[in-house]
Backbone as CSV, one residue per row, in Angstrom:
resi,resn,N_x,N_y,N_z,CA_x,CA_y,CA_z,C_x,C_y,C_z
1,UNK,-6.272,6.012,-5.153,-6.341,4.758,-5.891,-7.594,4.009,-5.478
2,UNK,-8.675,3.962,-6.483,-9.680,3.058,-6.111,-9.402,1.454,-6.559
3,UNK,-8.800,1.341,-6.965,-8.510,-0.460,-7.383,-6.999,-0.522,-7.862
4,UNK,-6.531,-2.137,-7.662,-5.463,-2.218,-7.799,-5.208,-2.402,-10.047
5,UNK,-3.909,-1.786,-9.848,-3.586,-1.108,-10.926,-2.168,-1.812,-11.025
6,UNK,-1.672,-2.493,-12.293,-0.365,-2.664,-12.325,0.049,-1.843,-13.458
7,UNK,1.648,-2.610,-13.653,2.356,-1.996,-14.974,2.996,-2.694,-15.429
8,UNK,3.298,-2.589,-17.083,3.802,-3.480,-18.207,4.751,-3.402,-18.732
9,UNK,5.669,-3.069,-18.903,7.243,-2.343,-19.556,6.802,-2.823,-20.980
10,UNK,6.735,-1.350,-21.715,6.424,-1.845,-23.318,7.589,-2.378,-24.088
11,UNK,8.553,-2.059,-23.083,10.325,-2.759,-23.278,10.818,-4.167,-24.144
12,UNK,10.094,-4.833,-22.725,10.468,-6.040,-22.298,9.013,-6.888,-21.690
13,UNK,7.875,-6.594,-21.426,6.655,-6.970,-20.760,6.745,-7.629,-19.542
14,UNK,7.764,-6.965,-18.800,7.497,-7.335,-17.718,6.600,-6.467,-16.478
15,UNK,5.868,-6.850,-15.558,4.756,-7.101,-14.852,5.292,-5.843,-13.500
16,UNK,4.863,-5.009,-12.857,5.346,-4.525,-11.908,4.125,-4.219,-11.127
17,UNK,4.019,-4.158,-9.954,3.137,-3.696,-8.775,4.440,-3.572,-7.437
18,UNK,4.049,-2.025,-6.684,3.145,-1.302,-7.716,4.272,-0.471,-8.582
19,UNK,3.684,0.690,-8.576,4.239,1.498,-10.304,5.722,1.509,-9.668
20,UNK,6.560,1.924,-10.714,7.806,1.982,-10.232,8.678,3.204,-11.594
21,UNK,9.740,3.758,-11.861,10.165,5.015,-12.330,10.915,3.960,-13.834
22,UNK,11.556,3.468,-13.446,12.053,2.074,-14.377,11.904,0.573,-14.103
23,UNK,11.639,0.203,-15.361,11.568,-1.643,-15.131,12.827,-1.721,-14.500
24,UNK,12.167,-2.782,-13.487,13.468,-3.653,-12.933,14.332,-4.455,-13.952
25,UNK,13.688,-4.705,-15.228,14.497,-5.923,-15.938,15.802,-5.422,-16.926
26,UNK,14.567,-4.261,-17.809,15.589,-3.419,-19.079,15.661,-2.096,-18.713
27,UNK,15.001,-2.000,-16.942,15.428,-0.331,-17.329,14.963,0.889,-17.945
28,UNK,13.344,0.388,-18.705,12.961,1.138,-19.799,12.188,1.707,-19.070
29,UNK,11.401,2.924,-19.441,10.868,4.202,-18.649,9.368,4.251,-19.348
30,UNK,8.941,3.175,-20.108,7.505,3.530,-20.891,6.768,2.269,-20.039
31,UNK,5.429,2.872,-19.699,4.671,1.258,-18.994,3.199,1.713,-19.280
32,UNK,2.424,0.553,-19.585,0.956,0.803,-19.993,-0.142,0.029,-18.492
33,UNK,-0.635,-0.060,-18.155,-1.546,-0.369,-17.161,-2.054,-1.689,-17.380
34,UNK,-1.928,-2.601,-16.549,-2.469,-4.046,-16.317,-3.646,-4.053,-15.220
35,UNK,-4.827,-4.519,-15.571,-5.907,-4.673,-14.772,-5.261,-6.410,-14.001
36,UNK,-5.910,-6.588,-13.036,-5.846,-7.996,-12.900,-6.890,-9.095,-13.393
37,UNK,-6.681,-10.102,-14.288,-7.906,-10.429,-14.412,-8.049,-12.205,-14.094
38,UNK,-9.085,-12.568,-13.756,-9.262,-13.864,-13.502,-9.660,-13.889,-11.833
39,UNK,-9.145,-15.033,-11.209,-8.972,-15.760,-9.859,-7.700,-15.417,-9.436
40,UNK,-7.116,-15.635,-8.466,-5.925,-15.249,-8.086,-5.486,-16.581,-7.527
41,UNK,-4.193,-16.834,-7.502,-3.732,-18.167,-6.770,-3.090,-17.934,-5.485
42,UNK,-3.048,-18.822,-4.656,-2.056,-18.083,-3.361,-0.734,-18.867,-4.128
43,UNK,0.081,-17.481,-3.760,1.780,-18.358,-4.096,2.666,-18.194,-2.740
44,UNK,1.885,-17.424,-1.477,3.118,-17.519,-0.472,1.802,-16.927,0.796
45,UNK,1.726,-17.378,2.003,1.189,-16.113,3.280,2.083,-16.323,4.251
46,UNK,1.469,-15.227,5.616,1.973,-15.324,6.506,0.923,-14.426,7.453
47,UNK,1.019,-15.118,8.757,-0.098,-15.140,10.011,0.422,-13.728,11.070
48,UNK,0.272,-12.228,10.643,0.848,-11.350,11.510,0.095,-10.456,12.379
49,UNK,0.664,-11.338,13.424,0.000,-10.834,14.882,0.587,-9.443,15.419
50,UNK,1.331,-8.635,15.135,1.343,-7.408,15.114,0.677,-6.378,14.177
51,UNK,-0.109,-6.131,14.727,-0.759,-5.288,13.593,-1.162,-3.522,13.690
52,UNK,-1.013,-3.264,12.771,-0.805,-1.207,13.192,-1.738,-1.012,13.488
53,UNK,-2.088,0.369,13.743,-3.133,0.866,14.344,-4.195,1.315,13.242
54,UNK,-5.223,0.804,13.564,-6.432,1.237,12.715,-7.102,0.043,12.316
55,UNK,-6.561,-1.389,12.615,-6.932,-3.001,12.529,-7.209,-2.867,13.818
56,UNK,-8.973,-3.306,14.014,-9.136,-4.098,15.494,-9.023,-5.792,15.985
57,UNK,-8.469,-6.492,14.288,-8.492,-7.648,14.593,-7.432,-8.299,15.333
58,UNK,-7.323,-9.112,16.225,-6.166,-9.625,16.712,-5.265,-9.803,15.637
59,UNK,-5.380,-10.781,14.559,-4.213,-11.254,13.609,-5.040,-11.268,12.120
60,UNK,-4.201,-11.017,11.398,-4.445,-11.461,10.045,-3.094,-12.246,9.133
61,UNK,-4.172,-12.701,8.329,-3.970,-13.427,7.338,-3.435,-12.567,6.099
62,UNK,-1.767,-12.467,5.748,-1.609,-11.675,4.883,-1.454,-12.245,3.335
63,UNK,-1.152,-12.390,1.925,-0.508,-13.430,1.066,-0.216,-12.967,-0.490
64,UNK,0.680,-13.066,-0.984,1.001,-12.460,-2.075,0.394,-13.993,-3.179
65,UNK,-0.644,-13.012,-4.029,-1.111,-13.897,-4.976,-0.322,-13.795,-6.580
66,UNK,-1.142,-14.141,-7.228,-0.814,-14.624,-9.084,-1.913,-14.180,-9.516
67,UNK,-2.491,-13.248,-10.555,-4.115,-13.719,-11.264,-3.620,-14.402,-12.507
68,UNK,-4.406,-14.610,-12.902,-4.319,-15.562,-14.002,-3.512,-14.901,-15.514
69,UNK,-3.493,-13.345,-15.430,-2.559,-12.780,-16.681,-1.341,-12.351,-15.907
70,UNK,-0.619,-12.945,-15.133,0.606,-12.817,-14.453,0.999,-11.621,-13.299
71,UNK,-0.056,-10.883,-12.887,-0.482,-9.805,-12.504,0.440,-10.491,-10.810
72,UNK,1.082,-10.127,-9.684,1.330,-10.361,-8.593,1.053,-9.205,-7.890
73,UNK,0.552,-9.729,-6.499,-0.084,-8.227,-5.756,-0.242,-9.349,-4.187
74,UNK,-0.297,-8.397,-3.309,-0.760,-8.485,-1.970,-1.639,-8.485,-1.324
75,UNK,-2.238,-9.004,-0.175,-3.853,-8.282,0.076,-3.802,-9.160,1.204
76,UNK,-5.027,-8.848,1.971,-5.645,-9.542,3.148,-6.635,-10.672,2.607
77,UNK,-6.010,-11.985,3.094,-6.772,-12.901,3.133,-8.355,-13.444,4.178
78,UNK,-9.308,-13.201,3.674,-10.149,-13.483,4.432,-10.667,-15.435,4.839
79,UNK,-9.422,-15.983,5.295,-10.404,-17.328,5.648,-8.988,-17.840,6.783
80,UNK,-9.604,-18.747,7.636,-8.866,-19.084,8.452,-7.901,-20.144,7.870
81,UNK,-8.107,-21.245,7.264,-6.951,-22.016,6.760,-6.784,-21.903,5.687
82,UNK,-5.545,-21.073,4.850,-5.271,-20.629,3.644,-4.765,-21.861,3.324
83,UNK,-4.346,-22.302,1.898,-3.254,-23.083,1.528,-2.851,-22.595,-0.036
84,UNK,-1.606,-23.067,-0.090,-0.807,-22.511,-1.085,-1.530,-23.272,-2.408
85,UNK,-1.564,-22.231,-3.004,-1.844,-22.908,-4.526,-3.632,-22.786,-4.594
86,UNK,-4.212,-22.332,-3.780,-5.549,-22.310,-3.321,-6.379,-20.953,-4.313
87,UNK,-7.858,-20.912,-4.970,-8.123,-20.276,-5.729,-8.917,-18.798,-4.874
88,UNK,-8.429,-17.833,-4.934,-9.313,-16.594,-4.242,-10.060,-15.696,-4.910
89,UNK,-11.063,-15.006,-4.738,-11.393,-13.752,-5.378,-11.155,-12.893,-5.088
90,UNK,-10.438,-11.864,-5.738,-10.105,-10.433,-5.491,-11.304,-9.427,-5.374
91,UNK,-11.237,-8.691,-4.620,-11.761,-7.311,-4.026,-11.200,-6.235,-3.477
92,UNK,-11.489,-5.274,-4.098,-11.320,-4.071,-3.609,-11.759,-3.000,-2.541
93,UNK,-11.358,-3.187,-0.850,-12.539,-2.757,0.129,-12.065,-2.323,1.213
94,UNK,-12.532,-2.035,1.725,-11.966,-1.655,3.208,-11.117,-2.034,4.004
95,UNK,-9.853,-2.067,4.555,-8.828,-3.243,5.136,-8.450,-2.238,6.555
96,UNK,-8.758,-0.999,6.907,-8.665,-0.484,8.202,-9.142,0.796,8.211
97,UNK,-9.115,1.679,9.189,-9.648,2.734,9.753,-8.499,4.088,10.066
98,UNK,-8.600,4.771,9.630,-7.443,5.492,10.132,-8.180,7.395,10.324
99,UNK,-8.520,7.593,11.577,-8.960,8.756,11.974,-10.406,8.802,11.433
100,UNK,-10.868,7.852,11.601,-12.556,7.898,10.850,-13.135,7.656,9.397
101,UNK,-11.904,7.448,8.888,-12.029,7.394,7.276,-11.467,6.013,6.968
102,UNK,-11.829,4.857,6.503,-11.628,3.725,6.137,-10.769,4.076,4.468
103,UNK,-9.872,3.321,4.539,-8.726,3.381,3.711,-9.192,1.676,3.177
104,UNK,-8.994,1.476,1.939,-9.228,0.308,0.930,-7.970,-0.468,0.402
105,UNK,-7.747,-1.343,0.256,-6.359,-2.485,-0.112,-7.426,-3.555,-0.579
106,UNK,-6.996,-4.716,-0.913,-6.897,-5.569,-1.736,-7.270,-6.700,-0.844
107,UNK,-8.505,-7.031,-0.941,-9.255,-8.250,-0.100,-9.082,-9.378,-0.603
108,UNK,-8.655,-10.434,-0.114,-9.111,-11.647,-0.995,-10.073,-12.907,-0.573
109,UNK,-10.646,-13.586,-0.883,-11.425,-14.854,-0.167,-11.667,-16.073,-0.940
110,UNK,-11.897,-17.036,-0.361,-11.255,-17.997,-0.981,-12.634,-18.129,-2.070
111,UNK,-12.436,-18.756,-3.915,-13.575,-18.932,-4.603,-14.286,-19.598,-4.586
112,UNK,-15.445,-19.905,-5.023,-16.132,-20.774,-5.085,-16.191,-21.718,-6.422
């Protein structure tokens, strides 16, 4: 997976990340692909100081956002005082190391 990718239930239109076998809502088994598009909003974080192996940072900043076509997704926040409701840009990049090969997730930082 080079970028984050959602899904649409041609059902019912509801929103899933990530893919899943049936909508949670109707159950239906057909889904078309949602890009995310816009800014993202913060709608929730949290500060976790345990962190697996392949992060050399002491703690991060984790937070489940919004983009602007209803898209919800996760990612690493890059700034020290987040606040809720706050506007970020999404990126797609590097978030740890695992045996020499950097593995990519969902960056975010706050917009300008």
């Amino acid at each position: 997976m080079n970028e984050l990718v959602a899904y649409r239930c041609k059902k019912c239109g509801r929103i899933s990340y990530p893919d899943r076998s049936r909508c949670l809502n109707c159950k239906g088994r057909e889904f078309e692909t949602v890009r995310p598009e816009g800014d993202a909003k913060l709608l929730t974080f949290s500060d976790v100081q345990a962190l697996p192996w392949g992060i050399d940072d002491r703690y991060r900043i984790l937070g489940v956002v919004e983009f602007e076509n209803k898209v919800k997704a996760m990612g690493w926040i890059k700034t020290e005082k987040p606040k809720l409701g706050m506007k970020l840009k999404a990126t797609w990049g590097p978030v740890r190391k695992i045996q020499g090969e950097y593995v990519n997730g969902l960056v975010l930082e706050p917009a300008k």
